[in-house]
C-alpha positions, 0 to 999 in steps of 0.5 A: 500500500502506498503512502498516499492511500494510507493517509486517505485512510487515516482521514476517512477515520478521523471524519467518522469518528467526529460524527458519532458526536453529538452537536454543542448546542444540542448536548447542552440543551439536554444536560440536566438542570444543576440543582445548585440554589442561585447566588442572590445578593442580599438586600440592605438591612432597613432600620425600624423607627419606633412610634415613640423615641425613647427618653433617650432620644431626646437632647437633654437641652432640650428638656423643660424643667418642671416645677415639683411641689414636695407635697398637696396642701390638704387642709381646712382652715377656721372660718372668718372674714373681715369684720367691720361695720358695714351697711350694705347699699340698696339700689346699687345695681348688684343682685342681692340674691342668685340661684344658690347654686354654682358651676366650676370654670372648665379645664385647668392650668399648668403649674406656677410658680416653684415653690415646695407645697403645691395648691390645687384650687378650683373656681366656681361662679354662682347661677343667676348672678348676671344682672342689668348692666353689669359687667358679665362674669361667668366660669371662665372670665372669673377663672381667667381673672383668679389664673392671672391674680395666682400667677403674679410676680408678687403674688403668692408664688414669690415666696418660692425665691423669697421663702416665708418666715414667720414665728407667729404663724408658725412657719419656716421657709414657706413656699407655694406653687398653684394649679388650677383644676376642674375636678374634685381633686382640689386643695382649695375652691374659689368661689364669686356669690351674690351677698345673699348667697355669701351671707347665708353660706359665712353665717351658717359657720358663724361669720357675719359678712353684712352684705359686703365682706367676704369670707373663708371656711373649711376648703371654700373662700368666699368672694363678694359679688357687691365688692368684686363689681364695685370695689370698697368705699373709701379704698382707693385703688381700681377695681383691678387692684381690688381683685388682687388684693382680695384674692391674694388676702383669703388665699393668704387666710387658706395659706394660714395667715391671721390678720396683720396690723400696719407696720408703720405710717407710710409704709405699705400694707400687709396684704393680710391686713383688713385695708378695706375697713381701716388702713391704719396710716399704711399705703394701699397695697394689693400683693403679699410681695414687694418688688425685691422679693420682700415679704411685707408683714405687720404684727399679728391680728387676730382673725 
């Protein structure tokens, strides 16, 4: 056999053993799918945001301190008023008598003032006290009145700054802080009443208010409707000044304050004393404190 045969040969053997294969494509579309799971990226983790931050969450700059009374005032006081003589005028305009009944101011306040003891009053209006021309007076005016007399610089919640001292009333570094409530829940009640009405509630304990005075007993300060419209005679002061000064003087009375005499001519009065029936040579003053912090007292009356 010649060379060149035995290369044809050898040719003819190498084609036919490619054709026995299957095609590329063909093989692979038959190949079993791999069983192996897919690679998958996992996806960003997102945080959970809560409802409500913790307290932590917060600056502490930014937190608001809140006063924090040491304790309620929870007491009752011995009944009293001013006592002086008094003839009620007739004609004067103001309703001698209303409904008998009382509504509370809606609502509350927040507290005022930092001293340790914390009094919670309420407010209340009697039925049937709007009469003529009148100025209109119900819950909410007269709440809103009580609210701002409270809260003054030199009303009772100065005592936080300038704590009270005083032997006579047994008392030693005093301080109050107020708030307003509407509930049962109160320390002391406000209340505004025709004469007749305060007449009857001060006499059923035994004080006499004439028809013009106000009065205090047990958790409850009286407030005359003759004088909180009017004023009182030979007072002179507006009617603004009046309102502060009867406030601040039976909230003293709560506080446990006796009455207080004129320290000296030309000086200003001790709100506790009775400036309205006789101001012993004293100025006129409507506030418990004066401008530096000062507590100004008077000796000891007896209520």
């Amino acid at each position: 056999m010649s060379v060149r045969k035995l290369l044809v040969l050898v040719t003819i053997a190498a084609f036919a053993l490619v054709g026995c294969g299957k095609p590329a494509k063909q093989a692979a579309a038959e190949s079993p799918p791999s069983t192996a799971a897919p690679s998958v990226e996992p996806l960003p983790s997102v945080p959970v945001v809560s409802a409500s931050p913790s307290p932590s969450a917060s600056p502490k700059a930014s937190k608001k301190a809140s006063p924090k009374p040491s304790s309620t005032l929870k007491k009752t006081v011995s009944a009293g008023g001013d006592t002086g003589s008094a003839t009620a005028p007739v004609n004067d305009g103001v309703p001698a008598k209303g409904a008998g009944t009382f509504t509370g101011a809606s609502g509350g306040t927040d507290v005022v003032g930092t001293g340790a003891v914390l009094v919670k009053y309420r407010v209340e209006v009697e039925d049937g006290i709007v009469w003529g021309a009148n100025p209109v007076w119900t819950p909410a005016s007269f709440a809103a009145t009580v609210d701002e007399v409270i809260a003054g610089n030199r009303s009772w919640i100065r005592s936080a700054e300038s704590p009270v001292t005083d032997a006579a009333e047994n008392m030693t570094a005093a301080s109050w802080s107020f708030q307003r409530v509407s509930g049962t829940d109160y320390s002391v009640r406000v209340r505004l009443a025709t004469p007749d009405t305060v007449d009857k509630l001060c006499g059923s304990v035994g004080v006499k208010t004439q028809g013009v005075y106000s009065c205090r007993f047990g958790q409850t300060l009286m407030i005359n409707l003759r004088r909180w419209l009017h004023g009182a005679p030979n007072f002179p002061v507006s009617i603004t000044s009046y309102h502060n000064n009867v406030i601040n003087h039976e909230m003293g009375h709560f506080l446990g304050f006796d009455h207080m005499h004129c320290p000296a001519a030309g000086q200003p009065a001790p709100i506790m004393m009775q400036q309205t029936i006789n101001i012993e040579g004293c100025l006129p003053n409507e506030f418990p404190f004066a401008a530096d912090g000062t507590f100004i007292m008077g000796a000891w009356a007896p209520s």
